[in-house]
Structures are given as C-alpha cells and as structure tokens.
GUKE-917182 format. One record per residue: residue in three letters; x, y, z of N, C-alpha, C in turn. Coordinates in steps of 0.02 Angstrom, whole numbers, plus 50000, padded with zeros to 5 digits. Layout:
N
ALAXYZXYZXYZ;...
# end
This chain:
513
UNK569055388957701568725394757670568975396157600;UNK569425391757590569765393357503569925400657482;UNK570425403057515570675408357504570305414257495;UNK569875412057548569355419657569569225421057652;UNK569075427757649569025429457733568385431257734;UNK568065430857813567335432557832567515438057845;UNK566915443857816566795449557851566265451357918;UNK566065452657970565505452257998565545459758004;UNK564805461858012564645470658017564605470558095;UNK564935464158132564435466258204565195466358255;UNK565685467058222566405467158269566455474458314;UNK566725473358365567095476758405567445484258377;UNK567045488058391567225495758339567905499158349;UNK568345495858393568955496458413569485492058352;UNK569315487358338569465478958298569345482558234;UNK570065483558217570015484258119569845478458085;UNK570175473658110569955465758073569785463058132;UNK569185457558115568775452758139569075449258186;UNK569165447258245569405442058271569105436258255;UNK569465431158209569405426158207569705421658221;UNK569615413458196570205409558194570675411458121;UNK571405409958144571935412858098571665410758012;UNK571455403558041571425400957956570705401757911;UNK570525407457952569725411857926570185417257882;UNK570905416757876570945422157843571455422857788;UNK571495417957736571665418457701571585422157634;UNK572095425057589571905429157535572405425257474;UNK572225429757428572395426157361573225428257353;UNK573635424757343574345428157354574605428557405;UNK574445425557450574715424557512574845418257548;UNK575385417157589575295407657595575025409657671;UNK574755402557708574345403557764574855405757833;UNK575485404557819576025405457870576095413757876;UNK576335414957824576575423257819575635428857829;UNK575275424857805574625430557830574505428057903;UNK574465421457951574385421858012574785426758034;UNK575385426758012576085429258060575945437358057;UNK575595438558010575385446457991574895448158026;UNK574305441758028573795445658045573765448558138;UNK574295443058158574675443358241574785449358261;UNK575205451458191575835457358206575265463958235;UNK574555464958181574455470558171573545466958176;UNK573475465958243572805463958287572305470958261;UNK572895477458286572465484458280572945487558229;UNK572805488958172572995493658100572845499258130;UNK573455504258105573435510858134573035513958058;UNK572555518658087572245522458028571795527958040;UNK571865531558052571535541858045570865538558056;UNK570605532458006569885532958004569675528058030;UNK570155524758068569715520558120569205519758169;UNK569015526558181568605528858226568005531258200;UNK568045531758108567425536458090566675532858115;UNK566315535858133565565536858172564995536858128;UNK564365534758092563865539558079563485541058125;UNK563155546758105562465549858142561895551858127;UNK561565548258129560745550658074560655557958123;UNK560475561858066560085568758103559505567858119;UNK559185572858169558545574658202558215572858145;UNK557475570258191556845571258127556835577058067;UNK556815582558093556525590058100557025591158028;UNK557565586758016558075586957976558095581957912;UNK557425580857904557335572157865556915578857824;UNK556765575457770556095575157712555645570657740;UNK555205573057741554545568257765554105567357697;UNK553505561857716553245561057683553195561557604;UNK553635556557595553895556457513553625551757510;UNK553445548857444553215541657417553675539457381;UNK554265534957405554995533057372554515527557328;UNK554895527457265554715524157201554665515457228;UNK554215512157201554245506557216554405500457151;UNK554765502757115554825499057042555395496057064;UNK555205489757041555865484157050556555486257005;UNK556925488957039557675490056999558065493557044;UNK558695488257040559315490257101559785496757078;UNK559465501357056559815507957069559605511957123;UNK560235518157166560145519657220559435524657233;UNK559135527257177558475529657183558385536657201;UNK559165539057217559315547157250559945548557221;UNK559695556057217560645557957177560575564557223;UNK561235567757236561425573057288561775575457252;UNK561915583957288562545586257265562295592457312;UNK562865600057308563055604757364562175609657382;UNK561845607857322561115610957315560535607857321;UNK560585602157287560025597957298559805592057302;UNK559565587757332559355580257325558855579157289;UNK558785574057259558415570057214558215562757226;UNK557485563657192557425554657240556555555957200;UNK556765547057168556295546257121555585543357133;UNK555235546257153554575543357174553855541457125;UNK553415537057174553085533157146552495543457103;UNK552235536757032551895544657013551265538556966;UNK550685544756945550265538256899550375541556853;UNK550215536356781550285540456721551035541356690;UNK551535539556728552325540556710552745539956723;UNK553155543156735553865542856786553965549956804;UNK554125550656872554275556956914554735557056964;UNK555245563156979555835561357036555725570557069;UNK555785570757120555475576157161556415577457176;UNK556575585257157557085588257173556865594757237;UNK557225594457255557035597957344557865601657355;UNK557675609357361558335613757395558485607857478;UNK559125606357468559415603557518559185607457596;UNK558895612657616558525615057677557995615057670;UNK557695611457607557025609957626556745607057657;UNK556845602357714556855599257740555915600757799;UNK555975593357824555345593257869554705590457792;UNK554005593357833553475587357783553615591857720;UNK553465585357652553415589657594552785588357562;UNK552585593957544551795594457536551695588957471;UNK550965585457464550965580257410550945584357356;UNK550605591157336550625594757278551315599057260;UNK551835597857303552575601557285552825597157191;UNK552965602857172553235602457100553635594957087;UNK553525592957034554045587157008554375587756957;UNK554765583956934555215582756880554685577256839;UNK554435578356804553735572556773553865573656692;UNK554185571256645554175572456584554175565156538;UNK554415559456597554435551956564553755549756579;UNK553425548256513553075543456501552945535256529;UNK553595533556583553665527356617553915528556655;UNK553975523056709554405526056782554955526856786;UNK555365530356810556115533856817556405528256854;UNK556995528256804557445520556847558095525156865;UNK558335526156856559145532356858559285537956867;UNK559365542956937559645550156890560185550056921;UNK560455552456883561155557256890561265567056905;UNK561365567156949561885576656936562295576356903;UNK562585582456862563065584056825563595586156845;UNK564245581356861564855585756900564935592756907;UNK564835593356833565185601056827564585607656825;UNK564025605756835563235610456846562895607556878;UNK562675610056948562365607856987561625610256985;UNK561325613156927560795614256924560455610156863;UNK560915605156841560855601056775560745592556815;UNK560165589756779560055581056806559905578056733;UNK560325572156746559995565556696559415562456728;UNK558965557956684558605552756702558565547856646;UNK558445544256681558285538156625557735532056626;UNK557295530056593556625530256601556515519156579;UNK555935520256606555725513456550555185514956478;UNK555125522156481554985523456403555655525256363;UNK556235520056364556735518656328556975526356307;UNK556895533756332557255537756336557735542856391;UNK558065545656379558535547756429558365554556412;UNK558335559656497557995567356478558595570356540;UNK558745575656497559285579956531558765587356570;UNK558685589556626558415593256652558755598456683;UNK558655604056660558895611256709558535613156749;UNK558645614056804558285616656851558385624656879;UNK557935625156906558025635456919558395635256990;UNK558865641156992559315641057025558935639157099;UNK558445641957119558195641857194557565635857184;UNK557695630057144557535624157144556445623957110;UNK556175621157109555545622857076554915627557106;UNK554745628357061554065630657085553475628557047;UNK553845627456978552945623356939553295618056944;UNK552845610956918553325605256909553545606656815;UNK553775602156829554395602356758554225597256724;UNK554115599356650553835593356608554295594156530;UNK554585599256530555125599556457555765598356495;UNK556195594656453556715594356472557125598956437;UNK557705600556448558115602556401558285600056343;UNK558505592756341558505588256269558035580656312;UNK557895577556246557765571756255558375568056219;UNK558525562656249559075559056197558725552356178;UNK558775550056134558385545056086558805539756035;UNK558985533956082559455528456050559385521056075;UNK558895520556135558965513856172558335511456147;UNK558145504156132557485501556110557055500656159;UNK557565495356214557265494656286557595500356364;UNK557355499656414557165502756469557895504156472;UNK557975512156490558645514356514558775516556587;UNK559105508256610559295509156678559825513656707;UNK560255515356678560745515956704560945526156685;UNK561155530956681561435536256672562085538656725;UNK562595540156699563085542956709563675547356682;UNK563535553056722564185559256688564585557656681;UNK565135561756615565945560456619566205562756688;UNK566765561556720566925563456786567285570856757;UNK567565571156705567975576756706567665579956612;UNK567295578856562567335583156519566605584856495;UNK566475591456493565835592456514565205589956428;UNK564725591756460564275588256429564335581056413;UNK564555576156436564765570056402564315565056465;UNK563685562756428563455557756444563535552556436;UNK563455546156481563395536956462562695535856497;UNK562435531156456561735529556462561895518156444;UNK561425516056466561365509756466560685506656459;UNK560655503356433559885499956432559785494056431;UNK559275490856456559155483256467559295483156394;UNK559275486056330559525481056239560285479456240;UNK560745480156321561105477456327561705482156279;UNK561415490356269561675494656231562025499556278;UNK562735501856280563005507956305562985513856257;UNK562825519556258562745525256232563035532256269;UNK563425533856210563905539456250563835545656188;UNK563365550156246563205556456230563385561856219;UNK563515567756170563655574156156563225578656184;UNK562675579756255562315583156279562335591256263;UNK562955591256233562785597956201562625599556133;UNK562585596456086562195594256040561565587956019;UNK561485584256068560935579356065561035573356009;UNK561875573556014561845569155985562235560656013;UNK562175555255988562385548256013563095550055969;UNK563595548155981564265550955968564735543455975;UNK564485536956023564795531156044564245526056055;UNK564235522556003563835513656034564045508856025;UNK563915506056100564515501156128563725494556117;UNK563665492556069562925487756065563195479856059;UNK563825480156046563995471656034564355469256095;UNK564635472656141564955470856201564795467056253;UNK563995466356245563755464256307563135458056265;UNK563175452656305562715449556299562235448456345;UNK562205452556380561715449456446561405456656478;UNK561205457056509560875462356564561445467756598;UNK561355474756585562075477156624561795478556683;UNK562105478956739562105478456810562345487956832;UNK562825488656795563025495156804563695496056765;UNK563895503256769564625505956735564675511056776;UNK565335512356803565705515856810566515519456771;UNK566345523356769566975528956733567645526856795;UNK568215528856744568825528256804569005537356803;UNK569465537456853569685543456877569675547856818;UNK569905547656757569835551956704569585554356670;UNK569095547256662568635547456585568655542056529;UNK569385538256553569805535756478569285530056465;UNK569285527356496568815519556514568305519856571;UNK567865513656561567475511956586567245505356610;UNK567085502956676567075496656686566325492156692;UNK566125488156666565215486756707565375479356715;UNK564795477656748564665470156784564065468756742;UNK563875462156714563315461056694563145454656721;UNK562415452356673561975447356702562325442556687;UNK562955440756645563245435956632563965433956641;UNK563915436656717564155435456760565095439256736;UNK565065443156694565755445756678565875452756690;UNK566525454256730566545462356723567255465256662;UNK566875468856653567335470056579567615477756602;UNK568105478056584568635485856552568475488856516;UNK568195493156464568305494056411568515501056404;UNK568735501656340569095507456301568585511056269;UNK568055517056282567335516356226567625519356164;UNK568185525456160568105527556116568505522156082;UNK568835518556095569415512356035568585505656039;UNK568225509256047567675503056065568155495456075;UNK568355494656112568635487356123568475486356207;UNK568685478556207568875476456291569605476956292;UNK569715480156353570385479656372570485475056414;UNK570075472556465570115467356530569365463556521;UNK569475459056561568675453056565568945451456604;UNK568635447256641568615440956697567855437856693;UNK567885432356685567275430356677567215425856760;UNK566495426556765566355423256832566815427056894;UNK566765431656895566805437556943566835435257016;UNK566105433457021565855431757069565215425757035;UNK565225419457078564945414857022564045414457051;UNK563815417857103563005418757097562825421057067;UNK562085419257062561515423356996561365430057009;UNK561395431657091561285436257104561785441757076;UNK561415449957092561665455857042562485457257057;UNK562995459356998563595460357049563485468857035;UNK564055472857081564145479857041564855479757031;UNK565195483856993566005484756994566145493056980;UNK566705494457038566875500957016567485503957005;UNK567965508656972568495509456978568735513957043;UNK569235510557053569595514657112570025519457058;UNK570365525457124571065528757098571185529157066;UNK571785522357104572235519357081572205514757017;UNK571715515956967571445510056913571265503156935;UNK571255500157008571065495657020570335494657029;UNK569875488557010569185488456994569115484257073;UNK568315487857094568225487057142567535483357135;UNK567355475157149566715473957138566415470757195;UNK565435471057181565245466957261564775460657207;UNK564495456657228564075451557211564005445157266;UNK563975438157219563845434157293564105428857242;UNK564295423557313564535415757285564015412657257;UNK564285406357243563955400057229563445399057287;UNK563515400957334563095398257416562745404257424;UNK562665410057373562495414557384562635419457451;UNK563225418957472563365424257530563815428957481;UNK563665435557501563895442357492564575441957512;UNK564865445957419565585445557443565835451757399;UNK566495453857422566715461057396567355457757372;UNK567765460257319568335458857288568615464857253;UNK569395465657259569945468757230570245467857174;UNK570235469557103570465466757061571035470057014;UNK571475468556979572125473156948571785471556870;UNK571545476756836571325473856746571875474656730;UNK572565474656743573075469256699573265462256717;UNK573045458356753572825454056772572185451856845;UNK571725450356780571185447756827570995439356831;UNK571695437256820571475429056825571125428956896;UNK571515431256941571445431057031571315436757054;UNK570955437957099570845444457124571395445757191;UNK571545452757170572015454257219571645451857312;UNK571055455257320570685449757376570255448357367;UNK569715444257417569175444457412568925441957503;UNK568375444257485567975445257564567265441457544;UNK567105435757604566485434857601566195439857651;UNK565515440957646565245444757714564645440957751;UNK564205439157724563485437657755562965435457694;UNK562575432057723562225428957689561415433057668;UNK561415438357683560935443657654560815444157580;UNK560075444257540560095444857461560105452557441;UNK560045458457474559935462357442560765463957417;UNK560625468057352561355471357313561605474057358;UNK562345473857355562665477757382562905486457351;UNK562695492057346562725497157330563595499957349;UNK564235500757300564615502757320564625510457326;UNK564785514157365564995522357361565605524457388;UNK566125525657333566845528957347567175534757350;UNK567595534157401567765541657392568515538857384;UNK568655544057343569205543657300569945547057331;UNK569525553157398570095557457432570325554757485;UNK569975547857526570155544957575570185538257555;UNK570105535257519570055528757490569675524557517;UNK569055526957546568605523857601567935521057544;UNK567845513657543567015512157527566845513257566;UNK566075514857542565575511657587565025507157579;UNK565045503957581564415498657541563755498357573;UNK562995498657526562445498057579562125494257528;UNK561865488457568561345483157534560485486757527;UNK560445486957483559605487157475559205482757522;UNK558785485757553558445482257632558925480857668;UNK559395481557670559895481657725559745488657793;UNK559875486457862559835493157900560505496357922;UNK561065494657890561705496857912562175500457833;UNK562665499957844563095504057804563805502457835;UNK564095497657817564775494657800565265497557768;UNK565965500257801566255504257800567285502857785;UNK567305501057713568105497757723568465502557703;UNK569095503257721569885507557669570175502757621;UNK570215507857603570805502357549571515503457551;UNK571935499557553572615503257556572885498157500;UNK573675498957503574145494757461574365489157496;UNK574255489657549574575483957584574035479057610;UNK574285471457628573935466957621573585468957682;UNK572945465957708572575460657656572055469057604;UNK572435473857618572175478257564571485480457551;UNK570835478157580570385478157598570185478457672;UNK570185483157709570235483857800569515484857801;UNK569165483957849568665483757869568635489657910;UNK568105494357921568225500557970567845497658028;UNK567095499457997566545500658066565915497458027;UNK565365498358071564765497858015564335502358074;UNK563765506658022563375510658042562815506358041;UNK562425508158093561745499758105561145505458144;UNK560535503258093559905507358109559355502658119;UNK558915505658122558405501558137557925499758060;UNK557775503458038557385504357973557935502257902;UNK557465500157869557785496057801557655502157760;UNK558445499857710558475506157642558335505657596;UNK557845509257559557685509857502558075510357435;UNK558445514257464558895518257402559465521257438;UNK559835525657438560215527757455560755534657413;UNK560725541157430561145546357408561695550157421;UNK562275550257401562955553457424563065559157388;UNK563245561557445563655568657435564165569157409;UNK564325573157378565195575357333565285578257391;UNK565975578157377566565581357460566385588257458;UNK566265590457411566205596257403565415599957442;UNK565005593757437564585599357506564665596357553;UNK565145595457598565355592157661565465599057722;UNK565315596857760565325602057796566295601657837;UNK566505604857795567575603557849567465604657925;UNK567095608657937567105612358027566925607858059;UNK566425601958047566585597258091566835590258066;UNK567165590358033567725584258027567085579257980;UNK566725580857955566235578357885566645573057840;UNK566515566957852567135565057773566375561757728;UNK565935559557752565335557357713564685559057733;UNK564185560957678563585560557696563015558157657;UNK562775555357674562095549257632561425551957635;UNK561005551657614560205552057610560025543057614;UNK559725543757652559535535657652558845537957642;UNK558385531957591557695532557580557315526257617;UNK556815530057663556365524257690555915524857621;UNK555225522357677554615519757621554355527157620;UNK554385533357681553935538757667554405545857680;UNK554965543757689555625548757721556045550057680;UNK556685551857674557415553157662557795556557723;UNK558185554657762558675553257812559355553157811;UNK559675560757813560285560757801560675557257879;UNK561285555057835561625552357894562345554257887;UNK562695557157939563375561357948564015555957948;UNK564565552557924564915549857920565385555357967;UNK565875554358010566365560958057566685557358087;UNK567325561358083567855559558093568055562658171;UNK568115558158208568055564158304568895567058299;UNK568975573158302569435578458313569325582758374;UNK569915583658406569655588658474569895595258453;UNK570345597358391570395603358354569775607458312;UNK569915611358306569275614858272569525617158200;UNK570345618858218570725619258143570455615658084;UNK570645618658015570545614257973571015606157960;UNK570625600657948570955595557950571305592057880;UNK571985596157863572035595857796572205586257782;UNK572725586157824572395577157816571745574057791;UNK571265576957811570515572557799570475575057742;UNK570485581557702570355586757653570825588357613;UNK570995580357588571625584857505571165587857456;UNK571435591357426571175596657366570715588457326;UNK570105592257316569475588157290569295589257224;UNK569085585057208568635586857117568195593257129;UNK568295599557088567785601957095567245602457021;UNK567045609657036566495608356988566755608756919;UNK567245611656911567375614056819567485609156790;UNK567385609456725567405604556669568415603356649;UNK568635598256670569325598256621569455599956550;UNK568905597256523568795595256457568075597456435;UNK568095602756363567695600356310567375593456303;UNK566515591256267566385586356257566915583956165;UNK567005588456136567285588456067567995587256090;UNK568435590256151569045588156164569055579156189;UNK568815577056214568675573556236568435565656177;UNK568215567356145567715561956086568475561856045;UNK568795565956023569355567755969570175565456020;UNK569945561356089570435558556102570785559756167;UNK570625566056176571125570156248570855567956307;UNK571465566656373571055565256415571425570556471;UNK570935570656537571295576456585570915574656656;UNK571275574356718571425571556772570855577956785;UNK570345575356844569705583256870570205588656895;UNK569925593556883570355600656908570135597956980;UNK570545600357032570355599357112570405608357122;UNK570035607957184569945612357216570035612657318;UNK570235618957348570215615757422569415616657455;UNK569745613257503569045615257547569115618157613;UNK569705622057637570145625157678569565629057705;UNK569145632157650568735637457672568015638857657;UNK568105629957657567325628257632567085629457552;UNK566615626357532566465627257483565875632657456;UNK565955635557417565455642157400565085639057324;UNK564585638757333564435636757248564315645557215;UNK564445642857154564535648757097563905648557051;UNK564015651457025563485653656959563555648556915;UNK563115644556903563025641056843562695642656779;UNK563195640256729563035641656660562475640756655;UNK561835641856606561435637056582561665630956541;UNK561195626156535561385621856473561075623156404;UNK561265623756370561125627256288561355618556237;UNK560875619256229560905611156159560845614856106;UNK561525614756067561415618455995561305609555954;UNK560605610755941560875602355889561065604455810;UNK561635600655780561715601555707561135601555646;UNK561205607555614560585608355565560785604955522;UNK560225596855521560145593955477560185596555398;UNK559845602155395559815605255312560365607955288;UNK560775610055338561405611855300561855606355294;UNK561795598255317562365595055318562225588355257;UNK561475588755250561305582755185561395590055100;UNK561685586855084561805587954989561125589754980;UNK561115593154922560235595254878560355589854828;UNK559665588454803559475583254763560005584754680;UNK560215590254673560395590554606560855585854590;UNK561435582954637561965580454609561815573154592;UNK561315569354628561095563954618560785565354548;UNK560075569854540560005571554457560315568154408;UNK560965572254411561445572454381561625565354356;UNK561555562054417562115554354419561465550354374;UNK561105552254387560455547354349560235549154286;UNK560455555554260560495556254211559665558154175;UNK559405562154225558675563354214558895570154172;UNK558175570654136558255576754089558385582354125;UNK558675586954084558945593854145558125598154173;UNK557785598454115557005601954152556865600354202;UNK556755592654214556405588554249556965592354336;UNK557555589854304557985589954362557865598654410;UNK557875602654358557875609454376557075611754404;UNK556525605354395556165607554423555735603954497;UNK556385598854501556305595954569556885601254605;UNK557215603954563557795606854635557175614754649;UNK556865617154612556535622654633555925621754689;UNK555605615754673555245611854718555545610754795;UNK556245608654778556495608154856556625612854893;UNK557005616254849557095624054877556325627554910;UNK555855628054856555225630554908555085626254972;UNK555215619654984554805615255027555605616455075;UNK556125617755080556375617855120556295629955150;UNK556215632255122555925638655142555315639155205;UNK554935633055160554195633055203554425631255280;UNK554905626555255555115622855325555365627955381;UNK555955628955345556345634355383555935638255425;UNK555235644655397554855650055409554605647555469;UNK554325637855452553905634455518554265635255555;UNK555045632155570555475631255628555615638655646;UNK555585642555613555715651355641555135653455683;UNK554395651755652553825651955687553785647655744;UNK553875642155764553995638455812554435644255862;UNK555175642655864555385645455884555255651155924;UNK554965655855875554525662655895554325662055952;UNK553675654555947553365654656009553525652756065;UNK553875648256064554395644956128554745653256168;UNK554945654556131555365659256154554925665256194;UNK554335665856177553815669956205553465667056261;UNK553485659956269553025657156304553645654656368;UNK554435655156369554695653356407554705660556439;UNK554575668756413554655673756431554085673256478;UNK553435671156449552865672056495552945667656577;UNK553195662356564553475657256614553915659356665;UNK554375664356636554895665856688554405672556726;UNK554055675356677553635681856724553065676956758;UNK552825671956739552155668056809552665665956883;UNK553425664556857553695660756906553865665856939;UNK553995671856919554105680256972553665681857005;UNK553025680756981552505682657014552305676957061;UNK552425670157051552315665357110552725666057151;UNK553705666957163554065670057203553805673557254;UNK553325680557220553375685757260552775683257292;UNK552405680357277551675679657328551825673157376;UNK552145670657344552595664957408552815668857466;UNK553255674057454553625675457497553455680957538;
# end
C-alpha cells in the first residue's frame, strides 16, 4: 500500500480503526514493526466521541420543495448559521439563493421571496461570523454582492444589495469571511485571482493575482486570520501570507489525480486536505506547512468521484467529510498521536447530496448533547441531520462545550489590513446561546472628490497661460457642484424610497399575520 492506510465507511461502529491486515496500515514516519505493534496495543482508542450518532429529522422538519441549483460547481450550495439557512437555487434570467428563518420549515411556497440581484447563477455564499443577518455571494457575472437581510428574514425578494464588489474578470467561485476581524472579505475567481475586501468601504484592499496558475479549488483562513491556505487545479496547495503577499509553504502534487482536491486549516496550524490518487481513489491527508515534503498521514478511502467536502470543528477536533452524490457522511478526530487521523463512524442514507450546510456551535442545541448539525440538499428538499453525542446526564456537558467562537468581531477591518492579528473572542454555551441585536451594515465608500488633486497644480506644471488655467479650474469647480447636487438628489430619493419600503413591509407584516 506504500505507506498508506484504507479507510472503509462500512466498519463496525464499535471499531475506531478498520480491521485489517496489519500491513494495510502503514503511515509516513513510521516503520511497519512499531505501527503493527501499536495498532495491536489499541484495537479500540478510547475517545468521548466514539459513539457520536447522526439523525436525520422528521419530514415535517425538512424544507420541502426547493429547486436546489443545478450548475456544475463543487461548492457546498448552503450556508447556515443560529437564524438562517441558505441554499442556492435554480432561477431564469440570473442567479438566486432562497434564505428561510431556520423554523420555517415544511413546503416552501414557489413564489416565497429570494435573494435575486446576480445577473448569473450563484456559485458561493457565505454568512458573516460576526452578523448573522449579513450574506456574501458570488456569481458567474464575475461580481461578489454583500446582502442584509431583515431581522425576521424576507418578505419581498431582494434585489439591492448592500455593496456590490467589482474586481474579478471571470466567475467568482469561491467567498469567505475573516474568522475573527469584521468586515473583511476573500473572494476568488476562476482569473485565478484572490481578492481581499474592506466590506466596509467597498473597497479591494489585497490582490493575490500572480500566485496561482491554475483553477482555485478553494481557501480557507486559519484560526486567526494571519494566513490562508487553497488547493488548485495544478495540483498544489499553497500557505500564504496575503497581507506580506508571499508563499510561505507549497507542496506540489498534494495528491497526484486530476480530480478536485480541497485543503483546510486545522487549530493547531496543521493543513488538512482531501483529493484522489493516481488510480483515482479518494484520499484524505495531514500536513505540517513547515515541512510538507511528507505528509504527516495519509488515508486512502474508496474509489467514489464525487469531491470530498471537508467541515471542521475546531472545539472537538472532529472532520467531517461529505462527497457530493455521496449518501453518507464520514466522520474522523484528529489527535496528536499516531496514526493521528482516527476514523469515528459514518452516517449512511439513502438519498444522494447535493450540497451540504453546517452549523456554527453556536446554534447547537447543548440539552441534548448536539456537537454537529448539517442541512443536506436533495434535488427538491433540505434535510437537517443531528450529529449527538449519547449522555444519560441532562447536566451541561462542559467536556463537549469549551467556550466557542462567538459572534463579535476581534478586530477592526483597518486593524487588521495595518497588520494586527487576534485569536476569535469565545463565548460559553453553558446556557445556550441567545442571539443579540445586530448592527446594520453601513458601506461608507471613500469620496473620490475629496481624495484626487484639482486640475490647477498640473496647470501649473505645464505651464499654460494663467487665464486659460483659471478658467478650466472655474469650469471644474461648477461641473463638480453639478455633480455633488446630483449625488445629494439621488440620495434624497433612495432614502425616501427605502422609507416607503420599510412602511409596504409593515403593512405586509400586519396582513400576514
């Protein structure tokens, strides 16, 4: 097996590792004597989460009748958080992703409100760590649209965004929040461009355009913010530093199939990636970016093509991986000790996944021992499924529940760009989680007119007659007045017509209800 182990999803739910033959299990850094003699010792690994379970809920508890997007692209297609799910569906004429209060649950009517403002189909969204009434998207009309939503979720559909951001040539697959400093977007696009956003001014602030030669696959942020890791079409996963714009780590040939890889950071700064061999079977690997000649392990699993989708939690050190058309959900820990990659359980359904959405810990339910929960997307559904941990206490289980990321921002987007970095504020969950009042989002963008020079000093440098000069600067001066009065008149009306908007949406409230 050349210093790789089989994973199978179909073992003995008692069996942390596979029963195999001994020499199925070799790892990188290890000689074949001392890992048999190990793998003997410890048949059954003691671990809290050896037992975790999923449980798809009742029908009555699904979204029905959705039309999940059918555009070829391996992103998970749903984003979650303590309020609402998201999940990008098929639309004509554009791109559209239907946001739904998390009890909305049961059929959803075909005329319920959308998120519809892209001109092409929606490949990406994201929630905003730190505002849960705030979403990215990202489109194949090569722009990225930041959306606020009303606290008790829509009632017209939504066609302005808050900002548009405007920097990628081709289709922007990919969007993702800073983990810890607020407003701070990353965006990606098939031009093989990373773009890192000031969302509170609308402006591109970081482009990462020479780093990549090939197709990006994905990026993930590490625990802080500091760096960022992606996998691309050319077969390399890179480190990088955005604001020192450099690579800090590479490994090239990762994983050496054509097929897609993903890579993500753990914790502990260790990069966590999935892709496939040369023989094309599905394989997961451990890697240290201060040295990635060898990967700390690696796992083959099965010979299935769809991507493998990683989702981590960071408070238990548990993946979970789900293949696109796959009907299960594969379940490892990670620890420090060899072979460092444990295998838990695998959750096995009947119906193939579309997409797939996770919960932050933070809307987990503690009272019954909750450590994960997913939205899985069929072809006409969304299907949450309960990850639980069996406890015969009812107490809180502070073991399962160390203090979690919560919502606040560590960091300024301006603290943050100028260098500083800061670990997520945590919060408990002793007593459950209460969501709070969210800010709005306010985009002040920088007034162009106050930051370009007036024409006089150039004048000057050219040495045009002073009349002439004094009567292009009076010229500008009027044509920048006119301007101004327009953008005040604009303004005017926006501001009247979002008043009229919020009184139609009072009056639809009350006849709703």
């Amino acid at each position: 097996m050349n210093g790789m182990s089989c994973v199978s999803g179909q073992e003995d739910d008692t069996a942390v590792q596979p029963r195999r033959p001994q020499s199925a299990w070799l790892w990188p850094h290890d000689s074949r004597s001392s890992q048999t003699a190990d793998t003997m010792r410890r048949v059954v690994r003691q671990s809290k989460f050896r037992h975790v379970f999923g449980q798809a809920v009742k029908n009555d508890q699904c979204y029905d009748d959705i039309r999940v997007s059918r555009v070829t692209w391996d992103s998970s297609f749903c984003a979650v958080n303590p309020r609402f799910v998201a999940i990008i569906i098929e639309a004509s004429g554009g791109g559209a992703f239907l946001v739904l209060p998390l009890h909305k649950t049961g059929r959803i009517d075909k005329s319920y409100p959308t998120v519809c403002g892209h001109t092409g189909p929606v490949l990406d969204i994201d929630w905003c760590p730190h505002n849960d009434q705030v979403i990215a998207s990202g489109s194949e009309d090569c722009t990225v649209m930041v959306w606020q939503i009303p606290e008790n979720g829509l009632t017209l559909s939504l066609t302005e965004p808050v900002v548009i951001l405007e920097g990628h040539s081709k289709r922007v697959g990919i969007v993702a929040w800073h983990p810890t400093a607020r407003n701070v977007l990353l965006s990606a696009g098939c031009d093989n461009a990373i773009i890192i956003w000031n969302v509170g001014t609308g402006e591109a602030l970081i482009n990462l355009d020479d780093m990549h030669s090939d197709m990006i696959y994905n990026v993930s942020w590490n625990r802080n913010g500091s760096l960022i890791c992606t996998a691309s079409k050319d077969k390399k996963v890179r480190v990088i530093d955005p604001r020192k714009q450099e690579i800090v780590a590479e490994k090239e040939k990762a994983h050496e199939g054509a097929r897609p890889m993903r890579a993500i950071f753990l914790a502990d700064g260790n990069v966590f990636t999935t892709g496939f061999s040369r023989m094309s079977e599905r394989q997961l690997a451990l890697w240290n970016p201060k040295n990635m000649e060898e990967p700390i392990a690696l796992h083959e699993m099965d010979t299935s093509n769809g991507v493998l989708l990683p989702f981590y939690d960071p408070d238990t050190s548990i993946i979970y991986l789900c293949g696109k058309g796959d009907s299960s959900i594969r379940y490892f820990e990670i620890t420090d000790e060899s072979p460092y990659v444990h295998y838990l359980n695998t959750f096995s359904s009947k119906e193939p996944q579309r997409g797939m959405g996770y919960m932050p810990k933070r809307g987990l339910d503690v009272n019954k021992c909750e450590i994960a929960r997913f939205f899985k997307l069929h072809e006409r559904k969304c299907e949450p499924i309960i990850m639980t941990v069996p406890r015969k206490s009812d107490l809180f289980q502070d073991d399962l529940y160390p203090d979690t990321a919560g919502p606040e921002a560590a960091l300024e987007a301006e603290e943050w760009f100028e260098g500083k970095n800061a670990d997520p504020l945590l919060i408990s969950l002793k007593d459950g989680y209460i969501p709070g009042k969210n800010r709005d989002l306010k985009v002040v963008k920088k007034n162009i007119l106050d930051s370009k020079p007036t024409a006089n000093k150039k004048c000057d440098l050219i040495s045009i007659p002073k009349k002439t000069a004094d009567a292009a600067s009076g010229q500008n001066e009027a044509k920048l007045d006119e301007i101004l009065k327009e953008i005040k008149s604009i303004k005017d009306t926006i501001c009247n017509q979002d008043e009229r908007i919020s009184k139609l949406e009072q009056q639809m409230a009350k006849i709703a209800a």
